[in-house]
Each structure stands twice: as structure tokens, then as C-alpha cells.
FIFI-338174 format. One record per atom (N, C-alpha, C): residue in one letter; x, y, z. Coordinates in pm, whole numbers, plus 50000, padded with zeros to 5 digits. Example, Ala and Ser with C-alpha at 12.3 -4.5 7.8 and 13.67 -1.06 7.14 Angstrom:
# residues 2
A513194943150780
A512304955050780
A513204967050780
S512854977550708
S513674989450714
S512905000350787
//
This chain:
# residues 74
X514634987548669
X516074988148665
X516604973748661
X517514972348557
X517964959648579
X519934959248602
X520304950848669
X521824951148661
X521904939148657
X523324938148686
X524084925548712
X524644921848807
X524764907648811
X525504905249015
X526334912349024
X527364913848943
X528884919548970
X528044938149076
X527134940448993
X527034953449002
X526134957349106
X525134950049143
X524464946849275
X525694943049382
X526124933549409
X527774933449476
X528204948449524
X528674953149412
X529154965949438
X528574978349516
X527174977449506
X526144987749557
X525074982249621
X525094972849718
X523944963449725
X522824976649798
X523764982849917
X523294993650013
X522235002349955
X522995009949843
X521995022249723
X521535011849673
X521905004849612
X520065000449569
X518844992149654
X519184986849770
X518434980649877
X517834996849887
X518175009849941
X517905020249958
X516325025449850
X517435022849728
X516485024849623
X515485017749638
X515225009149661
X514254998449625
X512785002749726
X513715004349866
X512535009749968
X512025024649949
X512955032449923
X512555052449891
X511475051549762
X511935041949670
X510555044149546
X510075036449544
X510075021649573
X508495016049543
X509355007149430
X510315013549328
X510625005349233
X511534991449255
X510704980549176
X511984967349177
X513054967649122
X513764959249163
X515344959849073
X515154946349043
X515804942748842
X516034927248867
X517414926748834
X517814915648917
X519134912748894
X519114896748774
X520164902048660
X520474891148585
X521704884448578
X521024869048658
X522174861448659
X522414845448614
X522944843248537
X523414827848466
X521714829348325
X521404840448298
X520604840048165
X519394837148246
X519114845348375
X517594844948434
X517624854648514
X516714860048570
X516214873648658
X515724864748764
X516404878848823
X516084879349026
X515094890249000
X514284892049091
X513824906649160
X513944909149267
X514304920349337
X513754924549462
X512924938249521
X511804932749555
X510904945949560
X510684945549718
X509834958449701
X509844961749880
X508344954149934
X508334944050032
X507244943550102
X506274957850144
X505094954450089
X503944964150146
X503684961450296
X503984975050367
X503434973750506
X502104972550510
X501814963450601
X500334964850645
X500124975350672
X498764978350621
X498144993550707
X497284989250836
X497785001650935
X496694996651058
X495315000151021
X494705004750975
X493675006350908
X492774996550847
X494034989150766
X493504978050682
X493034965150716
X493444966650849
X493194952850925
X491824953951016
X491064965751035
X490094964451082
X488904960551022
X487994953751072
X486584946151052
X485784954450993
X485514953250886
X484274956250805
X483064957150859
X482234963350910
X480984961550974
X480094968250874
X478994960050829
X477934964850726
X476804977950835
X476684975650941
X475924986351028
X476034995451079
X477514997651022
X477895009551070
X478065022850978
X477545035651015
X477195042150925
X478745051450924
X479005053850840
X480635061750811
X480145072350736
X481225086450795
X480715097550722
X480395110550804
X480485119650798
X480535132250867
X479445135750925
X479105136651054
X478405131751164
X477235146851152
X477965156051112
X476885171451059
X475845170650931
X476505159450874
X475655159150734
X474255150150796
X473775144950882
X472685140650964
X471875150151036
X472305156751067
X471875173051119
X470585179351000
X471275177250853
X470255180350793
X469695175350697
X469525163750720
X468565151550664
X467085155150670
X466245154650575
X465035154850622
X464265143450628
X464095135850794
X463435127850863
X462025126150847
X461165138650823
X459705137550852
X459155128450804
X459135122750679
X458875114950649
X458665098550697
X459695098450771
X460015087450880
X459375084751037
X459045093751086
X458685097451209
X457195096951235
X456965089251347
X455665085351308
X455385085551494
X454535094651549
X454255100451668
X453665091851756
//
């Protein structure tokens, strides 16, 4: 979406609104150059946790029926 100052001015609210409800940027054109304003990505709490290569991830039943014998040595 693109407007103009005059018209950003007028609606800054709905489209600040807009901008956060979809994801979409707005640029504003002014003196023969573009603004944008897009929404910062929240961090995910998720995303910030540590990578650990030893740790095994994954549904804890599907180990249940692995076949081990092979491995096991008395």
C-alpha cells in the first residue's frame, strides 16, 4: 500500500492498525522518495532457546519401539 503524507496524517491510527493486524508495510511518498513502515517481528520465546546437538527431540513412544537388539551386548 502506498499513500501520501497528507493521507497518512489523516488516518495515521487505521493504518498503524493495519500495519500490525496484517503483517503488510505501508510506504509513504514524500518530496519524490518512500518511507516504509512495517511491523517489528516479536521475538519468539522459543526462538531464543539454546540449540543443544545431544539432545534427542521427538515423541518419547516412538522409542518404545525401536529395535535395540542389535545394540545390547550382555
Amino acid at each position: 500500500m502506498i499513500l501520501t503524507a497528507s493521507k497518512l496524517r489523516d488516518d495515521i491510527y487505521r493504518v498503524l492498525d493495519h500495519v500490525l493486524n496484517t503483517g503488510e508495510p505501508v510506504e509513504i511518498e514524500r518530496n519524490g522518495r518512500r518511507l516504509r513502515i512495517t511491523a517489528d517481528e516479536r521475538p519468539s520465546r522459543l526462538g531464543r532457546l539454546v540449540q543443544r546437538a545431544d539432545v534427542v527431540t521427538g515423541d518419547s513412544d516412538d522409542f518404545v519401539h525401536l529395535d535395540w537388539s542389535d545394540q545390547w551386548q550382555p
